[in-house]
gemmi code that builds the backbone of each chain (N, CA, C; Angstrom):
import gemmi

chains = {
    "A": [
        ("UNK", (17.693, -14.740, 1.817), (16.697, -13.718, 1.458), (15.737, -14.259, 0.393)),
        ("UNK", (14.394, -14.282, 0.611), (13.056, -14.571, -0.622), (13.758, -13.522, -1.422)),
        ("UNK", (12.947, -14.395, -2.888), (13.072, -13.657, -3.913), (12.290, -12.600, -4.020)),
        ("UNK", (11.322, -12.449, -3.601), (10.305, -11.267, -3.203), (11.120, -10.334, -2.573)),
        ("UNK", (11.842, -10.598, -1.569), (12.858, -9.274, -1.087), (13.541, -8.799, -2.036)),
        ("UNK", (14.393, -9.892, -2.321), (15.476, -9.333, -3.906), (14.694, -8.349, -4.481)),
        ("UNK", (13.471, -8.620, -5.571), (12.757, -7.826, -6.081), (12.360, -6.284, -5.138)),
        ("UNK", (12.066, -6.583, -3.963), (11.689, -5.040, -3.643), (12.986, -4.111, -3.575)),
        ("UNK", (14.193, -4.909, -2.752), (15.706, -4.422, -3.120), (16.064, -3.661, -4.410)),
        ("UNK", (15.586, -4.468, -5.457), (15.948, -3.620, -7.041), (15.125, -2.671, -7.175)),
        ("UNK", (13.959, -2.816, -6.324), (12.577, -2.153, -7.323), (13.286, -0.904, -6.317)),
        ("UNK", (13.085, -0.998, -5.267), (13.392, 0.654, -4.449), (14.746, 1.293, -4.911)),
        ("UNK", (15.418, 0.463, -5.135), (17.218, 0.781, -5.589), (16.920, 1.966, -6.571)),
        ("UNK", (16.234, 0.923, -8.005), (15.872, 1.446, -9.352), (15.309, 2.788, -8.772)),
        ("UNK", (14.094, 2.789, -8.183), (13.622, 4.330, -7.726), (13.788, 5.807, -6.819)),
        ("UNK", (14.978, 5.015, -6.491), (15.639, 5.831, -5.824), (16.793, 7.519, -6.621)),
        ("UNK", (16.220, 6.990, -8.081), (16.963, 8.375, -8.843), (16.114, 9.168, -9.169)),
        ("UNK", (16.710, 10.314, -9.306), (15.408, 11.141, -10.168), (15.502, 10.918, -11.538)),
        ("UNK", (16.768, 10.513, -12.334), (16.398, 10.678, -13.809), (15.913, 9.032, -14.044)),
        ("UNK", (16.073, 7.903, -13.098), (15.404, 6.930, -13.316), (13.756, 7.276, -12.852)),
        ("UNK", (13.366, 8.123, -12.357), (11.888, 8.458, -12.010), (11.566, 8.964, -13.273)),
        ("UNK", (12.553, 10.462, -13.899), (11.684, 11.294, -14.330), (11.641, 10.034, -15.944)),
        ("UNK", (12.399, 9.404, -16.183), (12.164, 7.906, -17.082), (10.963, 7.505, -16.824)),
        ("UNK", (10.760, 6.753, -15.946), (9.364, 6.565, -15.652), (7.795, 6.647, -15.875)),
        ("UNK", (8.108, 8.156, -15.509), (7.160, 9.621, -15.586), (6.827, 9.109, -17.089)),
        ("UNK", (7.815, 9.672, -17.946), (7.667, 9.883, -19.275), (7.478, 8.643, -19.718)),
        ("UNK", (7.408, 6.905, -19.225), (7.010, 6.202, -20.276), (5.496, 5.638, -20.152)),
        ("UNK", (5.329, 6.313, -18.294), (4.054, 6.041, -17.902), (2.610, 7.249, -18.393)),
        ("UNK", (3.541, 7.455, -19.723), (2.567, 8.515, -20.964), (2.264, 7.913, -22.186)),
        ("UNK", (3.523, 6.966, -22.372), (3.468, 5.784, -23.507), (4.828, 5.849, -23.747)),
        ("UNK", (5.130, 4.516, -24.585), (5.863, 4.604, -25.611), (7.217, 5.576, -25.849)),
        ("UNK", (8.070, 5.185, -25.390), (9.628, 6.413, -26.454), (10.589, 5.907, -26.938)),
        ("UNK", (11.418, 6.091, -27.839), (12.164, 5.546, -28.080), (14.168, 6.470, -27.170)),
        ("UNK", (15.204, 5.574, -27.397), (15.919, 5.615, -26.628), (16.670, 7.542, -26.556)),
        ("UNK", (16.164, 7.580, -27.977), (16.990, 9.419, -28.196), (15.544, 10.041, -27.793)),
        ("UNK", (14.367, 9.658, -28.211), (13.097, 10.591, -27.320), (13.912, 10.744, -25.719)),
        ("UNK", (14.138, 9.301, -25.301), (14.396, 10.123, -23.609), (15.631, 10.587, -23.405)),
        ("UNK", (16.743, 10.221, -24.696), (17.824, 10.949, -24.096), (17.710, 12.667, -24.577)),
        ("UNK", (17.058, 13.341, -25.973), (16.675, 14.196, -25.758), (16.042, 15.355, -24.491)),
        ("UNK", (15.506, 14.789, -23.406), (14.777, 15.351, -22.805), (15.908, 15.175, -21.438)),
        ("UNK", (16.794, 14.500, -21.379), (17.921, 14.490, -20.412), (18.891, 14.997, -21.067)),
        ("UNK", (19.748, 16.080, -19.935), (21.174, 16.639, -20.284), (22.224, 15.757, -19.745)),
        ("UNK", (22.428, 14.255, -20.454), (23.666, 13.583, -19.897), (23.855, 12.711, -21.077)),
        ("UNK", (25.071, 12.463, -20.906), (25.321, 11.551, -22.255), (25.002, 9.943, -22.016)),
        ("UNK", (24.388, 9.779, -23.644), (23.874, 9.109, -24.310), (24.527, 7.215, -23.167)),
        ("UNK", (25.676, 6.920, -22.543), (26.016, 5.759, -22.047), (25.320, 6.084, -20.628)),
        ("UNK", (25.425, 7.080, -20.157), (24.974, 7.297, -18.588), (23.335, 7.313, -18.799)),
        ("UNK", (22.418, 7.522, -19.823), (21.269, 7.478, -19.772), (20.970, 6.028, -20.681)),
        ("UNK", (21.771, 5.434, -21.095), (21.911, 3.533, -20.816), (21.723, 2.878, -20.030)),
        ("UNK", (22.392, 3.453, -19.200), (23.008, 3.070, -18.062), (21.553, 2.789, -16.906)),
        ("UNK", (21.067, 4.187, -16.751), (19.651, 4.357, -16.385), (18.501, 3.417, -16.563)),
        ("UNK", (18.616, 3.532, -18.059), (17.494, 2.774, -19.166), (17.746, 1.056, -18.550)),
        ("UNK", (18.758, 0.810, -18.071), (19.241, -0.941, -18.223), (19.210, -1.144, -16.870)),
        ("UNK", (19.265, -0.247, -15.694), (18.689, -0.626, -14.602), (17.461, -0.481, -14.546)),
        ("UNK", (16.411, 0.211, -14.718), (15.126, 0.462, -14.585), (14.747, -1.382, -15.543)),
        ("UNK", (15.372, -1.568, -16.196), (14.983, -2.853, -16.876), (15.328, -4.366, -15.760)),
        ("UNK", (16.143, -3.953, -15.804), (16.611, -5.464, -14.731), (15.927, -5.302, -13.441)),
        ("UNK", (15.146, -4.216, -13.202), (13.963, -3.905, -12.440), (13.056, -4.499, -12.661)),
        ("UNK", (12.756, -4.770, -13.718), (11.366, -5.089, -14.547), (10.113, -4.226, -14.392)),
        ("UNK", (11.018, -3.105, -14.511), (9.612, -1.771, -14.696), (9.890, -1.280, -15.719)),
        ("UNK", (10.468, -2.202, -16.851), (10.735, -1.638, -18.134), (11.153, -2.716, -18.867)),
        ("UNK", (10.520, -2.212, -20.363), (10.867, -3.414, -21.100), (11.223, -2.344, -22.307)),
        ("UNK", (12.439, -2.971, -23.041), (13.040, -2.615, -24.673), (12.897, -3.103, -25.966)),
        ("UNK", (13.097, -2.843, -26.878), (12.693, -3.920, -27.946), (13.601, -2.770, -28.876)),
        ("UNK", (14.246, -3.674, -29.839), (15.218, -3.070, -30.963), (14.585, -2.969, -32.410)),
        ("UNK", (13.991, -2.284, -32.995), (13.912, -2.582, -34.661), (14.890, -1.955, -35.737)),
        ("UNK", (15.634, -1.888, -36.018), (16.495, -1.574, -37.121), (17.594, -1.132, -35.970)),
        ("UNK", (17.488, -0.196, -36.192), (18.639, 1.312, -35.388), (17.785, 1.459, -34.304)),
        ("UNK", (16.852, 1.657, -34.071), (15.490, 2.103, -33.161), (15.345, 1.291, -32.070)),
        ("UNK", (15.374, 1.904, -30.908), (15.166, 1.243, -29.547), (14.001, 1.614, -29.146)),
        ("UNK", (12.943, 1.047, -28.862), (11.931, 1.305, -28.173), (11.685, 1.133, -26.145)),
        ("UNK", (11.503, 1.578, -26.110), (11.350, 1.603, -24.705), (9.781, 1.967, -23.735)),
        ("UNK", (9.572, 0.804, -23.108), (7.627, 0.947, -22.898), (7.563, 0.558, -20.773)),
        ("UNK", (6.811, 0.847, -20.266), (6.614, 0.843, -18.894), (5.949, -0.836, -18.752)),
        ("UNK", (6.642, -1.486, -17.624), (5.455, -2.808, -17.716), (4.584, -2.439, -17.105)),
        ("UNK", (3.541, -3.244, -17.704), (2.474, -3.111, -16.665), (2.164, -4.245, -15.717)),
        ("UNK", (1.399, -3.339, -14.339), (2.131, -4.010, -13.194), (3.412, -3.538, -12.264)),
        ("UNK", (4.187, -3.020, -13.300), (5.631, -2.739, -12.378), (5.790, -2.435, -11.520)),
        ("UNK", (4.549, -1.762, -10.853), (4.908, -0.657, -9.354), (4.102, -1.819, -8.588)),
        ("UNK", (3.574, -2.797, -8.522), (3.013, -3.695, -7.840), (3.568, -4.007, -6.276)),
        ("UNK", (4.446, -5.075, -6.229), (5.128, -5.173, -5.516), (5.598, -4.313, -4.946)),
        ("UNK", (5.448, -3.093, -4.684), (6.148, -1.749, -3.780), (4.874, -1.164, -3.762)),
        ("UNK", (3.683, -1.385, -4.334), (2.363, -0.801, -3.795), (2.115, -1.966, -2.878)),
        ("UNK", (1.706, -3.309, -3.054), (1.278, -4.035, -1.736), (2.095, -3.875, -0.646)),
        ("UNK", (3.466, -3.666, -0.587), (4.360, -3.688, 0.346), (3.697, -2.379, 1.283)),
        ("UNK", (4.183, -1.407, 0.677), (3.425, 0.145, 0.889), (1.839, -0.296, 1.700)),
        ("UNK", (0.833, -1.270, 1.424), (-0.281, -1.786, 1.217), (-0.165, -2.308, 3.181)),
        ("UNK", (0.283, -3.120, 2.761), (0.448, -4.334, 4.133), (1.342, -3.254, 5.178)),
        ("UNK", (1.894, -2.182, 5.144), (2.531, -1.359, 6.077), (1.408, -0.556, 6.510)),
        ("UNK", (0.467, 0.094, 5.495), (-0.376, 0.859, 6.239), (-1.570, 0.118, 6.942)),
        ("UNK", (-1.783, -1.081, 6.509), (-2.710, -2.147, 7.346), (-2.524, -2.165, 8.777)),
        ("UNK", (-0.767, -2.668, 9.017), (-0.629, -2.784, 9.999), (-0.924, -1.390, 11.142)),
        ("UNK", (-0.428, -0.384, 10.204), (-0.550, 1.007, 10.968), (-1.841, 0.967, 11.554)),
        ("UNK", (-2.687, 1.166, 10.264), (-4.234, 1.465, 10.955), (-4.499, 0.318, 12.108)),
        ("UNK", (-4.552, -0.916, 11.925), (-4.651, -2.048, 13.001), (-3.729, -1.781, 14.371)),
        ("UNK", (-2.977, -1.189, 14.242), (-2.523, -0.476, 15.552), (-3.075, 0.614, 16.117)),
        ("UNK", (-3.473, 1.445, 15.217), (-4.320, 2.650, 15.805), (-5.944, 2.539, 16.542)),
        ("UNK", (-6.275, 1.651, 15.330), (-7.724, 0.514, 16.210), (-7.247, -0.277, 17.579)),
        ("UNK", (-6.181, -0.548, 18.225), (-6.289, -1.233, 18.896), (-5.875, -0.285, 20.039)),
        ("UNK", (-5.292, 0.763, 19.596), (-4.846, 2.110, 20.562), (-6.054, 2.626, 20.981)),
        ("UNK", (-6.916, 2.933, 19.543), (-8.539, 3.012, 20.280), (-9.281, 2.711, 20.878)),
        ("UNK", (-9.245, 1.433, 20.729), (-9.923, 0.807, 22.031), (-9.236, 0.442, 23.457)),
        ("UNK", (-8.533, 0.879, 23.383), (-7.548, 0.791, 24.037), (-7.790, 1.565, 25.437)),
        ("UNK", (-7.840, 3.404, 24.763), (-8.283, 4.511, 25.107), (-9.613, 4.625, 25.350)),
        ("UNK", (-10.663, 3.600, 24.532), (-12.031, 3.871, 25.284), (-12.265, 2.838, 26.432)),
        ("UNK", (-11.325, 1.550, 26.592), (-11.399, 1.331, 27.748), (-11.047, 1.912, 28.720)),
        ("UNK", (-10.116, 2.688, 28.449), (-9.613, 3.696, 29.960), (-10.713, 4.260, 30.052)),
        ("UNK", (-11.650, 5.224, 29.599), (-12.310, 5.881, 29.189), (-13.537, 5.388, 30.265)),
        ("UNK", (-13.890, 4.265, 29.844), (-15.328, 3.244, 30.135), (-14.821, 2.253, 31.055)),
        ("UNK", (-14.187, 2.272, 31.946), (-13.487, 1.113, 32.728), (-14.804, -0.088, 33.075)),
        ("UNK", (-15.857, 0.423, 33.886), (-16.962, 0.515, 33.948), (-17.411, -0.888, 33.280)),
        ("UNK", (-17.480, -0.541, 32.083), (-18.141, -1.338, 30.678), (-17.821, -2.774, 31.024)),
        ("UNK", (-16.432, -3.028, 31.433), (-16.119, -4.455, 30.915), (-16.218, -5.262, 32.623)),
        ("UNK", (-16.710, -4.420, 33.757), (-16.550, -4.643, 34.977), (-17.965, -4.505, 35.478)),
        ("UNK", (-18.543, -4.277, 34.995), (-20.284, -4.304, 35.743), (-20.937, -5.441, 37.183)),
        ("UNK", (-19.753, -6.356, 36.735), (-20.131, -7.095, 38.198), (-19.269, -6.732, 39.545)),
        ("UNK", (-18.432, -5.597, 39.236), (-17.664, -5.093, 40.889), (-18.913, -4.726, 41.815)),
        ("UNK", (-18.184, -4.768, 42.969), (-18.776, -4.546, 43.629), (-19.260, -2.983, 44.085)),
        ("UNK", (-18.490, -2.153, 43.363), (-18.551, -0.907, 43.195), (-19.888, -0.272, 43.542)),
        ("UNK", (-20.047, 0.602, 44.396), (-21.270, 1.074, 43.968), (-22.068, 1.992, 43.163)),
        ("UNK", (-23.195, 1.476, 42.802), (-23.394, 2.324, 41.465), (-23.873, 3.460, 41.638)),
        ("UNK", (-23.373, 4.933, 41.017), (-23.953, 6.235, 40.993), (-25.414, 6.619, 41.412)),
    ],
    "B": [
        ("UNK", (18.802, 19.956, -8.202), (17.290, 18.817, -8.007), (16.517, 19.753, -6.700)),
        ("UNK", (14.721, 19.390, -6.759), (13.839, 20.131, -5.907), (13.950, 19.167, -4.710)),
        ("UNK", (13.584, 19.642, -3.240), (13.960, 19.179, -2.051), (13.216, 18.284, -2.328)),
        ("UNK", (11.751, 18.153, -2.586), (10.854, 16.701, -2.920), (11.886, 15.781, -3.831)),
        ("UNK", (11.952, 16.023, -4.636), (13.545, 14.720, -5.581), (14.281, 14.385, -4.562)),
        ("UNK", (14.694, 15.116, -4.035), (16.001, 14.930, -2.985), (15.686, 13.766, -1.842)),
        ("UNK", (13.958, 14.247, -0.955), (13.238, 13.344, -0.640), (12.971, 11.974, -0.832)),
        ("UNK", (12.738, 11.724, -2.356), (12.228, 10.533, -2.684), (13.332, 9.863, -2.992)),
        ("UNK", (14.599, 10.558, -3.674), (15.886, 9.692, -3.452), (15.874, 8.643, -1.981)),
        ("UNK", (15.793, 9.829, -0.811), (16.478, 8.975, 0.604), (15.723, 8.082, 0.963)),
        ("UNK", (14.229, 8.455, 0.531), (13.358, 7.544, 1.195), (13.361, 6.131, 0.071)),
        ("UNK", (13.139, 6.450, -0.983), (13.529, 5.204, -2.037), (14.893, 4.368, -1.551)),
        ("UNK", (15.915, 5.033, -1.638), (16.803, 4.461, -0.913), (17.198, 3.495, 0.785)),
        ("UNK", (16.649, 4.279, 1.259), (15.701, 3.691, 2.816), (15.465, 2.515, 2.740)),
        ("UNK", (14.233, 2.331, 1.798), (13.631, 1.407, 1.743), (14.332, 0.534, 0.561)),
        ("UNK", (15.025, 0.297, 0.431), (15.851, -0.674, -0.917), (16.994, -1.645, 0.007)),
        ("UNK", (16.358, -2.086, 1.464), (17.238, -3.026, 2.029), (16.083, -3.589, 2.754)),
        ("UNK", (16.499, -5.030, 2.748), (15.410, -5.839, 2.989), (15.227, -5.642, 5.250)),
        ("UNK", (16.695, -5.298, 5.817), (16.549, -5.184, 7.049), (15.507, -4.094, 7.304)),
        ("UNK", (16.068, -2.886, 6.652), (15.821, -1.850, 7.103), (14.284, -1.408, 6.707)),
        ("UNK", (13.583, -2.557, 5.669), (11.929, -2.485, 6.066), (11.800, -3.444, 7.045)),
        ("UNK", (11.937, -4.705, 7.377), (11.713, -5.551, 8.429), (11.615, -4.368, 9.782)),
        ("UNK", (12.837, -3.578, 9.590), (12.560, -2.846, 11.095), (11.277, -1.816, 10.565)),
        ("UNK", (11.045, -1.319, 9.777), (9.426, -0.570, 9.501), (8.575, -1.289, 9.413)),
        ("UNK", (8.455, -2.271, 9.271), (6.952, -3.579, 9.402), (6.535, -3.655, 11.140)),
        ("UNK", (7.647, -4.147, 11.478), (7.817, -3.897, 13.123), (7.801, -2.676, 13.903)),
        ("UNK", (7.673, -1.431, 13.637), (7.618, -0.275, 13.786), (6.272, -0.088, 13.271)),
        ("UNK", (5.553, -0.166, 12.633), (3.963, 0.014, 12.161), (3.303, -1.268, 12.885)),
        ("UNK", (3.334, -2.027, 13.674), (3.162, -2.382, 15.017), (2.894, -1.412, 16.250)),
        ("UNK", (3.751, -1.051, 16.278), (4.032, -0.170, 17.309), (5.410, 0.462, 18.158)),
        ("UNK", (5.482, 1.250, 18.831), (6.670, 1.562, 19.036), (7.618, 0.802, 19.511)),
        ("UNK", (8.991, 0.199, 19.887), (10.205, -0.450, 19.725), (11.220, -0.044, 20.455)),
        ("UNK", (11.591, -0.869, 21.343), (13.457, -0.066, 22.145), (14.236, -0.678, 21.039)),
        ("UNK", (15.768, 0.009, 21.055), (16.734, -0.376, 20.210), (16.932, -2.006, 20.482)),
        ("UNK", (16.928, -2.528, 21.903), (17.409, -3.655, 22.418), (16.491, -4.649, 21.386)),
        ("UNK", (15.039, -4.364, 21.694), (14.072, -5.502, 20.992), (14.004, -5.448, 19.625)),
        ("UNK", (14.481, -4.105, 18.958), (14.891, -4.499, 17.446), (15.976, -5.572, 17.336)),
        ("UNK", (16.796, -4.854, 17.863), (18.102, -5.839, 18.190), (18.123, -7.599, 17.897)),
        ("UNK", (17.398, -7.363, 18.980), (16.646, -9.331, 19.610), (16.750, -9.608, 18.179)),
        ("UNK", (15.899, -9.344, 17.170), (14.999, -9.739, 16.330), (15.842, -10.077, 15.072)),
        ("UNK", (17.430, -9.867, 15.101), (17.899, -9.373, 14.051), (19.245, -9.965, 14.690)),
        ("UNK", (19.948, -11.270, 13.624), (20.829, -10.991, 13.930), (22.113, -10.570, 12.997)),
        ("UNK", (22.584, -9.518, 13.246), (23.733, -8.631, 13.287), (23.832, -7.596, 14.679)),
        ("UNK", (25.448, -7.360, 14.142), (26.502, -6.341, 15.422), (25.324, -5.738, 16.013)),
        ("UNK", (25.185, -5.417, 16.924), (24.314, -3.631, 17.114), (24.861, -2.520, 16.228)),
        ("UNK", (26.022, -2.187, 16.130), (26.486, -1.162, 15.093), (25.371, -1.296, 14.032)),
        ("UNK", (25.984, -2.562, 13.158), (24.827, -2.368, 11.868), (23.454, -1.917, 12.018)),
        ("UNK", (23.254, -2.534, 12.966), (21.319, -2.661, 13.164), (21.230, -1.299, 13.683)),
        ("UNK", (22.028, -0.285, 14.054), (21.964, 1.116, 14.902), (22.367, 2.032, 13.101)),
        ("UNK", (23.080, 1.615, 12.019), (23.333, 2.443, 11.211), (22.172, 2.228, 10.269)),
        ("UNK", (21.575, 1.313, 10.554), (20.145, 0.976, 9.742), (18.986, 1.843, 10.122)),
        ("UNK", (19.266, 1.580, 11.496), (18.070, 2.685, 12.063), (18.692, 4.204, 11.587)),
        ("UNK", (19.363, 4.525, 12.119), (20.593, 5.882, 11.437), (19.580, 6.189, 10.327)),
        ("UNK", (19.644, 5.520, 9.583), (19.390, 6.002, 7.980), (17.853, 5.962, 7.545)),
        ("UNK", (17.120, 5.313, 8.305), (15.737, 5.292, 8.567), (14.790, 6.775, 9.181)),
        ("UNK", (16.108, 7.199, 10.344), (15.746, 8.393, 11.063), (16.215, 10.217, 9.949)),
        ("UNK", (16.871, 9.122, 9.044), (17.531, 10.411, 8.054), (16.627, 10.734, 6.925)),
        ("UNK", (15.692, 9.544, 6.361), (15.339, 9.558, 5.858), (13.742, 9.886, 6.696)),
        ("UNK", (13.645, 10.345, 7.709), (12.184, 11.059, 8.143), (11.103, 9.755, 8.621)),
        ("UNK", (11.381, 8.241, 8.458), (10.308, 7.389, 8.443), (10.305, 6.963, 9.869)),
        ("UNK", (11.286, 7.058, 10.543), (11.210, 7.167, 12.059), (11.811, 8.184, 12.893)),
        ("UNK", (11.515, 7.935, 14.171), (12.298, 8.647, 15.141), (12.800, 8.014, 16.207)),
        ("UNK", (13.263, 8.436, 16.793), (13.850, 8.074, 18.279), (13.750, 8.580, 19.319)),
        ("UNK", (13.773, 8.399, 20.647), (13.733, 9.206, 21.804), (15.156, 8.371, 23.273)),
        ("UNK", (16.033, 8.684, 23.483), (16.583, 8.068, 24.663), (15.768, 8.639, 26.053)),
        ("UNK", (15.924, 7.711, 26.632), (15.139, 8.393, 28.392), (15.899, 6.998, 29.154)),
        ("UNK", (16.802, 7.726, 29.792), (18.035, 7.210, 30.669), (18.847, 6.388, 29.730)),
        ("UNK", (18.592, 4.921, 30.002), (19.687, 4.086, 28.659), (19.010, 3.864, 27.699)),
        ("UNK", (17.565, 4.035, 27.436), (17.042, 2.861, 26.750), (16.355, 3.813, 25.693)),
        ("UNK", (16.337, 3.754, 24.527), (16.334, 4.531, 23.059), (15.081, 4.000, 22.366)),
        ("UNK", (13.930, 5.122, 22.426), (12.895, 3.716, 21.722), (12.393, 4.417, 20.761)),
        ("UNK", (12.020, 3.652, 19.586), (11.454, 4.122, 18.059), (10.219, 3.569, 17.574)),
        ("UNK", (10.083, 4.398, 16.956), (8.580, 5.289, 16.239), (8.395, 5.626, 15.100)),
        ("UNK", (7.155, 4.986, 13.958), (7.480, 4.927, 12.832), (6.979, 6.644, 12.723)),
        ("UNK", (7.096, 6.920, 11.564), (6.935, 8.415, 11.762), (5.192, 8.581, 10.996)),
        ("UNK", (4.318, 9.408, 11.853), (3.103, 9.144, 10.942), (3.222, 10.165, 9.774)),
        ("UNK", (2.226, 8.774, 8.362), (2.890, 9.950, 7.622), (3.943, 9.747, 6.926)),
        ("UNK", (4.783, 8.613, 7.064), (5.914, 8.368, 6.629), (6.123, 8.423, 5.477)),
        ("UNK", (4.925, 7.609, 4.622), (5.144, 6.881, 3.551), (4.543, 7.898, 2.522)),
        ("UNK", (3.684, 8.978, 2.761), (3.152, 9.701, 1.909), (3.536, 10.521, 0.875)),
        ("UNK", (5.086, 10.268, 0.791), (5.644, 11.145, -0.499), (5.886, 10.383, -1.574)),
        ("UNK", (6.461, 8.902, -1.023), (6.159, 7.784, -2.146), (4.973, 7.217, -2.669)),
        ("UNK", (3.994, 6.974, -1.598), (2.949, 6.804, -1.999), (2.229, 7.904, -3.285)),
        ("UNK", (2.318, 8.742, -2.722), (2.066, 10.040, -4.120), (2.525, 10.164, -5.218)),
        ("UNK", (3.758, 9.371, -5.345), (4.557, 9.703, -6.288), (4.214, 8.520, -7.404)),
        ("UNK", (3.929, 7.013, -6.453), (3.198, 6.052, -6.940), (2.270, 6.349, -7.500)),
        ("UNK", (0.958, 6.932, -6.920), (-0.343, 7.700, -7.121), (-0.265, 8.098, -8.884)),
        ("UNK", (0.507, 8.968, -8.790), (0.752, 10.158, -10.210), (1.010, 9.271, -10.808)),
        ("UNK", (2.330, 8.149, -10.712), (2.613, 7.169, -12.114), (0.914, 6.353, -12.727)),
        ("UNK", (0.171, 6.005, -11.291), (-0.721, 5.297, -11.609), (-1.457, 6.099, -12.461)),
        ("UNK", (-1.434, 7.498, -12.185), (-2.941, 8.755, -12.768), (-2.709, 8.551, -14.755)),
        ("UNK", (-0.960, 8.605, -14.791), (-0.789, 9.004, -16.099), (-0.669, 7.734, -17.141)),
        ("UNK", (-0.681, 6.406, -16.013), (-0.558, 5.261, -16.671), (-2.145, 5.054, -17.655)),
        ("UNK", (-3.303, 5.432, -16.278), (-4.508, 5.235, -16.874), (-5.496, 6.099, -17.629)),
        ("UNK", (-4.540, 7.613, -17.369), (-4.775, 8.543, -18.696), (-4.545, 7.611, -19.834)),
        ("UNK", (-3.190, 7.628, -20.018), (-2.454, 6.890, -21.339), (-3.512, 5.521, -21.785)),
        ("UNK", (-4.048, 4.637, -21.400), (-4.831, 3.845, -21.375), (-6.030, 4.130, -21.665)),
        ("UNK", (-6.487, 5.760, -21.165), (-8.565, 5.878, -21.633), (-8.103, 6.323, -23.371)),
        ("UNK", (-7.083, 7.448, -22.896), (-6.955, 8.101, -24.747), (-6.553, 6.521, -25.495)),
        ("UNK", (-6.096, 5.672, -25.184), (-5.863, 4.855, -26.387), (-7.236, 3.906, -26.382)),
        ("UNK", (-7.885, 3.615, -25.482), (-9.008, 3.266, -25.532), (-10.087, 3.823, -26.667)),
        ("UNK", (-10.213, 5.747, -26.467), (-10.773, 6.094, -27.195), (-10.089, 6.429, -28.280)),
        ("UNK", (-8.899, 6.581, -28.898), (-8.591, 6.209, -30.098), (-8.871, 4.982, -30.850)),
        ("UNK", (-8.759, 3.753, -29.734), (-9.553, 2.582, -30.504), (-10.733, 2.633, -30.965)),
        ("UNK", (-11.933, 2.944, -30.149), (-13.219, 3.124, -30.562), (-13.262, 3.930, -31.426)),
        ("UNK", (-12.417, 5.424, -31.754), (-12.184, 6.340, -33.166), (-12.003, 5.480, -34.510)),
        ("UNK", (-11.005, 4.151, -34.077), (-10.641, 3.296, -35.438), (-11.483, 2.624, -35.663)),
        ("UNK", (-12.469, 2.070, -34.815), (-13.475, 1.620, -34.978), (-14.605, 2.159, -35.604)),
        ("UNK", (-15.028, 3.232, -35.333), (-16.428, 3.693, -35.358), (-15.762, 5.378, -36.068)),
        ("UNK", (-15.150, 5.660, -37.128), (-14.478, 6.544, -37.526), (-15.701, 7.752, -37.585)),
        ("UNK", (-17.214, 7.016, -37.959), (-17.599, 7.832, -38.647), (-18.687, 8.624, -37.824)),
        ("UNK", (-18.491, 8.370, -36.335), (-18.784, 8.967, -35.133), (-18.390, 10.260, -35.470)),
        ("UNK", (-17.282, 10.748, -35.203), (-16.721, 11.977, -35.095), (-17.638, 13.262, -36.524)),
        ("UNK", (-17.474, 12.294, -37.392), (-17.856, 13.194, -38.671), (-19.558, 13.188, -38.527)),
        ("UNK", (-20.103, 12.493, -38.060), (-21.698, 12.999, -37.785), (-21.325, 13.773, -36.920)),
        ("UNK", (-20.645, 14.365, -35.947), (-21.021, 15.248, -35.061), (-20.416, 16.610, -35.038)),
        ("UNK", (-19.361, 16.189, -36.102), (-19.007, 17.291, -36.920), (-19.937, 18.218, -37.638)),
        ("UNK", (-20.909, 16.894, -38.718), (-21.697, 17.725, -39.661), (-23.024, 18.035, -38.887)),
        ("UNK", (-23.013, 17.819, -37.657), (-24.719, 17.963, -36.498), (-24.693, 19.768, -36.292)),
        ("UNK", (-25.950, 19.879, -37.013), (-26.429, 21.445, -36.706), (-26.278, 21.721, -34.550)),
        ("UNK", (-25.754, 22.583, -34.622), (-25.312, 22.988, -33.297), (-27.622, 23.332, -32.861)),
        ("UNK", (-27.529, 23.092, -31.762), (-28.670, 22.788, -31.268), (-29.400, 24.645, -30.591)),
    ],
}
model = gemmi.Model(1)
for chain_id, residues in chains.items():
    chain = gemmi.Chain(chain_id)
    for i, (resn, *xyz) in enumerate(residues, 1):
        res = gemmi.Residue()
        res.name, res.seqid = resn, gemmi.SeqId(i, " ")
        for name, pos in zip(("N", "CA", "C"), xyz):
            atom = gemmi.Atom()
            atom.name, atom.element = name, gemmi.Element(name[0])
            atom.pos, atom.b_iso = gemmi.Position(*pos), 0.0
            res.add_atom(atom)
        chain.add_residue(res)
    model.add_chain(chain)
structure = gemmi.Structure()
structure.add_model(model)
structure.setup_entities()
């Protein structure tokens, strides 16, 4: 497996919670530190660690310690790799639907691409 | 949790295996029998059938049998609850970014605010 897979593996894993989203949410406002977000979650303080340290080994999050004080900040960039992915899926979509289209106006226009039959003309 | 959370769990989850987008890349192509996913992939059929399983659970495809042969369809539309959800992180990332912008130019140019403070209303 590319390491590019690995990465989308963690990145969708990581987003697949809601209190790792609603994390997210709140750092993609700025800045909190580790009791700002455990305040605003009803779970204890190791299970919203727990959260905090996968969303990191994600690398849609970065920590930093000063005294007692944990800071906790959104990278930027982080949603990258799961937006181009997202990106190159709907490419292909639409490029299928263009080709369904024309597809359908050849049925449509048979005519068009045959002008030298012998058919006779209207 | 709201049925949208519940949503973005399965579909986040869905997508957090590197097979089980390979079979949605190939599916935003165009539609697919089980057999020619199959081809493409090697593992059991079981696996490659509980992959699809969980693809069809999670709303991003479908299926149809007609006699033996089972063929799939990305679902249109699929992707639009993550994509949105992406969307919003992006909206509040670049809120968070103009206000600190214009707090910079405030530290800068402090004395903006107070002329327009002391400006006779017109």
């Amino acid at each position: 497996m590319t390491k590019h897979s690995n990465d989308l593996d963690t990145l969708f894993a990581a987003l697949s919670d809601p209190t790792r989203r609603a994390l997210l949410t709140r750092l993609a406002r700025g800045p909190a530190t580790l009791s700002e977000l455990h305040s605003a979650h009803d779970m204890a303080l190791p299970s919203l660690m727990a959260h905090v340290k996968k969303l990191e080994t994600a690398g849609l999050i970065s920590s930093q310690k000063q005294g007692r004080i944990r800071t906790c900040r959104l990278t930027p960039g982080a949603f990258t790799p799961v937006q181009s992915w997202l990106e190159e899926q709907h490419r292909l979509w639409t490029g299928r639907l263009d080709r369904f289209d024309a597809y359908v106006t050849q049925l449509a226009h048979p005519s068009q691409e045959h002008t030298d039959d012998a058919r006779p003309k209207d």
